[in-house]
DOKOL-737006 format. One line per 8 residues: number of its first residue (from 1); their letters; for each residue x, y, z of C-alpha. Coordinates in steps of 0.05 Angstrom, whole numbers. Example, Ala and Ser with C-alpha at 12.3 -4.5 7.8 and 13.67 -1.06 7.14 Angstrom:
# residues 2
1	AS	246/-90/156 ~ 273/-21/143
***
This chain:
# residues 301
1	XXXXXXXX	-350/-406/145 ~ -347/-353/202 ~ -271/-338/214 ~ -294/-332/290 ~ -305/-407/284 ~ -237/-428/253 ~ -209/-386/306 ~ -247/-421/366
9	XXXXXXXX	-233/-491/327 ~ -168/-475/335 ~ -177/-464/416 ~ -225/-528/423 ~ -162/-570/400 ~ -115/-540/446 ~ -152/-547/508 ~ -175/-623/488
17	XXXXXXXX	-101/-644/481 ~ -72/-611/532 ~ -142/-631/574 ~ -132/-577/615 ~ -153/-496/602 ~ -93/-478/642 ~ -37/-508/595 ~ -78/-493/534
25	XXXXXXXX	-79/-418/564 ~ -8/-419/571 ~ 8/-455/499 ~ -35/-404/465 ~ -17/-337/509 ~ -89/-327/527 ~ -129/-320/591 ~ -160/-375/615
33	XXXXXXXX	-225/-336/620 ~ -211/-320/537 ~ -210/-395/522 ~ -267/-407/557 ~ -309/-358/525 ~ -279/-371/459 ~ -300/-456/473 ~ -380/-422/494
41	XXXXXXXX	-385/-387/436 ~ -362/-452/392 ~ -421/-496/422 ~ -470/-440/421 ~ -446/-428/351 ~ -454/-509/324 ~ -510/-513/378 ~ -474/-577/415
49	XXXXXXXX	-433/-589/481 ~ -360/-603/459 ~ -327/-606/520 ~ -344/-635/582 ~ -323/-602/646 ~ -311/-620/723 ~ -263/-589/772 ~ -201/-642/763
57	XXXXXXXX	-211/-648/689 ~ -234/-630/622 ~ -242/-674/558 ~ -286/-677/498 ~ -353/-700/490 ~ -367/-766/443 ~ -389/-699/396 ~ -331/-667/418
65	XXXXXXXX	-280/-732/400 ~ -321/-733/333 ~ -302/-671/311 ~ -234/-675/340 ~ -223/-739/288 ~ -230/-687/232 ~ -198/-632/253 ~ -141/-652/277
73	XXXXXXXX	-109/-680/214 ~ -138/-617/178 ~ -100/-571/227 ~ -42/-609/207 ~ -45/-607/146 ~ -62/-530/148 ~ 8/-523/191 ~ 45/-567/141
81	XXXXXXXX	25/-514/91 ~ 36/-458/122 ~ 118/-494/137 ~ 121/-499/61 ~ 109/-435/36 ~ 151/-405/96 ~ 210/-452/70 ~ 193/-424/-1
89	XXXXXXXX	194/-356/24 ~ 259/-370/56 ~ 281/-401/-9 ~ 274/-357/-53 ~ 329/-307/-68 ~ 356/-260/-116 ~ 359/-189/-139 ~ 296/-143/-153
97	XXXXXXXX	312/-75/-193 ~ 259/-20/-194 ~ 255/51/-226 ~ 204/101/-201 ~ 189/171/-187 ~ 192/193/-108 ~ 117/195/-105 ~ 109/130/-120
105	XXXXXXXX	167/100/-74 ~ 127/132/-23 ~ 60/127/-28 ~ 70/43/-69 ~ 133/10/-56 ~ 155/44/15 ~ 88/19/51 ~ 99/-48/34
113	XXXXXXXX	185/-56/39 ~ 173/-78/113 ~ 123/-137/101 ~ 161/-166/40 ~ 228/-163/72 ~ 204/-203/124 ~ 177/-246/78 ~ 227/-261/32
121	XXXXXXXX	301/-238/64 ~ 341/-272/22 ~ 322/-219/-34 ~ 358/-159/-51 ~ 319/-95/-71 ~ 356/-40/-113 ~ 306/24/-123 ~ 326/82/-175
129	XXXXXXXX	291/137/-155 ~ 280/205/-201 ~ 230/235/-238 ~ 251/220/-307 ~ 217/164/-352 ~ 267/101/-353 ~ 283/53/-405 ~ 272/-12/-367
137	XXXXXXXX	300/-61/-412 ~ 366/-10/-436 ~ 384/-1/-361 ~ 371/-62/-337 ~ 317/-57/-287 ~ 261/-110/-272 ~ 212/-63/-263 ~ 185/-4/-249
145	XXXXXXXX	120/46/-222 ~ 89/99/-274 ~ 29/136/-286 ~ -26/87/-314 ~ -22/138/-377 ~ 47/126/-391 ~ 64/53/-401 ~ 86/31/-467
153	XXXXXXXX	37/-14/-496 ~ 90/-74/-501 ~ 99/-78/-426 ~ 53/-116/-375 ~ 15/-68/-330 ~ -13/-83/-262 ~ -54/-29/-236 ~ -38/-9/-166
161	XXXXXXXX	-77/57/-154 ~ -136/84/-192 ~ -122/161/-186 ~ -74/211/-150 ~ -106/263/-108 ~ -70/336/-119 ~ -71/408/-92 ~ -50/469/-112
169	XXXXXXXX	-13/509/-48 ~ 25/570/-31 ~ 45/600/33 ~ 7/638/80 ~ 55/697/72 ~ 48/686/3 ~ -26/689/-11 ~ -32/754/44
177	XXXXXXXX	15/793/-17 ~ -7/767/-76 ~ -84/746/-57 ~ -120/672/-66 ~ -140/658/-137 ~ -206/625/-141 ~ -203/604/-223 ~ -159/595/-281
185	XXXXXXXX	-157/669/-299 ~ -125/680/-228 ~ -64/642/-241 ~ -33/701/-295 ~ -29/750/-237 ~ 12/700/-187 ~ 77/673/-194 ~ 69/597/-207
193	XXXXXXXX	121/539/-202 ~ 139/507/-264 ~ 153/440/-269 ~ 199/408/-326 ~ 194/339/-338 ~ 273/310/-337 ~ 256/267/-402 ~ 223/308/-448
201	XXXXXXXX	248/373/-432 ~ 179/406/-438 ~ 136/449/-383 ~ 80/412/-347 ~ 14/444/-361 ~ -27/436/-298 ~ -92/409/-307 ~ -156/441/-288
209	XXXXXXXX	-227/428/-291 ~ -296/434/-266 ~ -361/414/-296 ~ -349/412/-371 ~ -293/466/-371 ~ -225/437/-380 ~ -161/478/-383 ~ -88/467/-380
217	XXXXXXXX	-55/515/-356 ~ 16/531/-378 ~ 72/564/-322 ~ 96/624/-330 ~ 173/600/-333 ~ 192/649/-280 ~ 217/601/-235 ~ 219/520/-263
225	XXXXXXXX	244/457/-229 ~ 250/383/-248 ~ 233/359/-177 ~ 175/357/-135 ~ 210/365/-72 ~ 239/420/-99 ~ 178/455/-120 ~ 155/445/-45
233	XXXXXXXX	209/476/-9 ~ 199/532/-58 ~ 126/532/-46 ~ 142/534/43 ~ 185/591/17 ~ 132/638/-8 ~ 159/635/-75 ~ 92/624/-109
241	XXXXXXXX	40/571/-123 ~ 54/502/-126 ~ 17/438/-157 ~ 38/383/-130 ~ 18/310/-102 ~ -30/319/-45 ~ 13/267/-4 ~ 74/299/-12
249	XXXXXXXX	45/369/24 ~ -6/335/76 ~ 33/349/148 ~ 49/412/110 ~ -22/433/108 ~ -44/409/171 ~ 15/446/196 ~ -12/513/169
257	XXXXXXXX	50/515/127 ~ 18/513/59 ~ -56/533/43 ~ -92/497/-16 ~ -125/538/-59 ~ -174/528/-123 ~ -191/454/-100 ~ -266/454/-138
265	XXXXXXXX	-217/455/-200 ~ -173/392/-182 ~ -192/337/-221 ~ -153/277/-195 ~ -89/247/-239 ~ -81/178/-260 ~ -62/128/-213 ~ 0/88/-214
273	XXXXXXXX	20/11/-244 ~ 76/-32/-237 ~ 99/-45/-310 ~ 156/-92/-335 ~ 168/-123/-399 ~ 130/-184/-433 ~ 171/-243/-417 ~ 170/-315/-428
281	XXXXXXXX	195/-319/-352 ~ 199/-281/-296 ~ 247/-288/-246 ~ 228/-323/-174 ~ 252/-256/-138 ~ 210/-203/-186 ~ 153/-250/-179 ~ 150/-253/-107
289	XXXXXXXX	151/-177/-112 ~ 94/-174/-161 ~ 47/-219/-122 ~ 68/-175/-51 ~ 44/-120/-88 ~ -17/-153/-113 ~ -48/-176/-54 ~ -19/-105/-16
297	XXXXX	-58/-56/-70 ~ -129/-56/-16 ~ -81/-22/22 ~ -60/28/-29 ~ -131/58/-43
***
């Protein structure tokens, strides 16, 4: 069914209980003129007169009454529903503990805080956020947000993102010394940011490709951090090339503050999933959580 029409049914009872366009305009917080078109489009859309009209009064039809003798109880029920899952909401309570990398708090969890607090207040939300590789279970968290990639296989994984968009950038003052690198070749003559993951200890090797060629290309070492923030403010200080998240140097960009450079050779990274461990039960909190982010990932893509 058209959602236009559950919409107008919605008007059509209003103005035939209150029998007048004027309470039902001030019951609903609508114009009087809205209401009435909303009531037209209804009969146009069934093809039928609902309501019949005169200057001292309004009421329904013998269609109108008809139709009124089925929706009414289903708009009750409908509101009884709705009372329920708002008492559940209100209900439910609890502590949810996540672990995840600041890219992900942003771009996953941070989006969505507002809307589930609202939703569920009686819920407490702890987030641990760095950009080492957690033990869930060992540290006690319910949760947490990862590359696809790196989930252990004995965890549950619900995918929230499909891939990561990322740039290379440097500063403009930068690039005017040292030139703009074009290919992989380029990047031994320029000074590039290394990145060391906090877990394993090891360099990341950016990865690069185009067509069928696929490199990964390993830092220099000159100058290393184990943050992406970090990295950045090193990057806005013209201390070399940077590759980082494409979200976390956007403004900066549009700013004129960084310039991306090699983008042809920027295949995307994998996206990101909420992962926890494989349990009998889950608790009411976590679970709440997991569905919010369920019916919330449309608006991650």
């Amino acid at each position: 069914m058209d959602r236009l029409v559950l919409r107008d049914l919605a008007v059509f009872e209003t103005v035939a209980r209150h029998r007048s366009f004027t309470s039902a305009a001030a019951e609903l917080g609508m114009s009087q003129s809205s209401l009435s078109y909303a009531i037209v489009q209804l009969e146009q859309r069934i093809g039928i007169s609902l309501l019949a009209r005169t200057t001292r009064n309004v009421k329904p039809t013998e269609a109108g009454q008809k139709l009124l003798d089925s929706l009414v109880p289903a708009l009750r029920d409908i509101g009884d529903g709705l009372a329920k899952l708002q008492e559940m909401n209100a209900t439910i309570a609890g502590s949810v503990r996540l672990t995840m990398v600041p890219v992900a708090f942003e771009t996953i969890l941070r989006p969505i805080m507002a809307s589930f607090r609202e939703m569920f207040p009686n819920v407490r939300i702890e987030i641990s956020i760095d950009e080492g590789l957690s033990d869930i279970i060992s540290q006690g968290f319910d949760g947490g947000l990862r590359f696809n990639t790196l989930i252990e296989k004995d965890m549950v994984s619900l995918q929230l993102t499909e891939s990561i968009p990322v740039t290379i950038v440097a500063s403009p003052e930068y690039l005017q010394k040292r030139g703009v690198p074009v290919k992989p070749e380029d990047l031994a003559a320029h000074s590039c940011i290394g990145y060391r993951f906090v877990s394993s200890t090891r360099l990341y090797r950016w990865p690069l490709a185009r067509n069928d060629v696929h490199v990964e290309y390993v830092t220099d070492g000159g100058i290393v951090f184990n943050d992406g923030e970090a990295i950045r403010s090193a990057a806005l200080d013209g201390l070399g090339l940077a590759y980082l998240f494409a979200s976390q140097v956007r403004n900066d960009i549009a700013q004129g503050r960084l310039i991306p450079v090699m983008a042809d050779w920027l295949p995307n990274l994998p996206g990101f999933s909420l992962y926890y461990p494989s349990r009998a039960k889950t608790a009411p909190a976590f679970r709440a959580m997991i569905e919010h982010l369920k019916s919330s990932r449309r608006l991650l893509r």
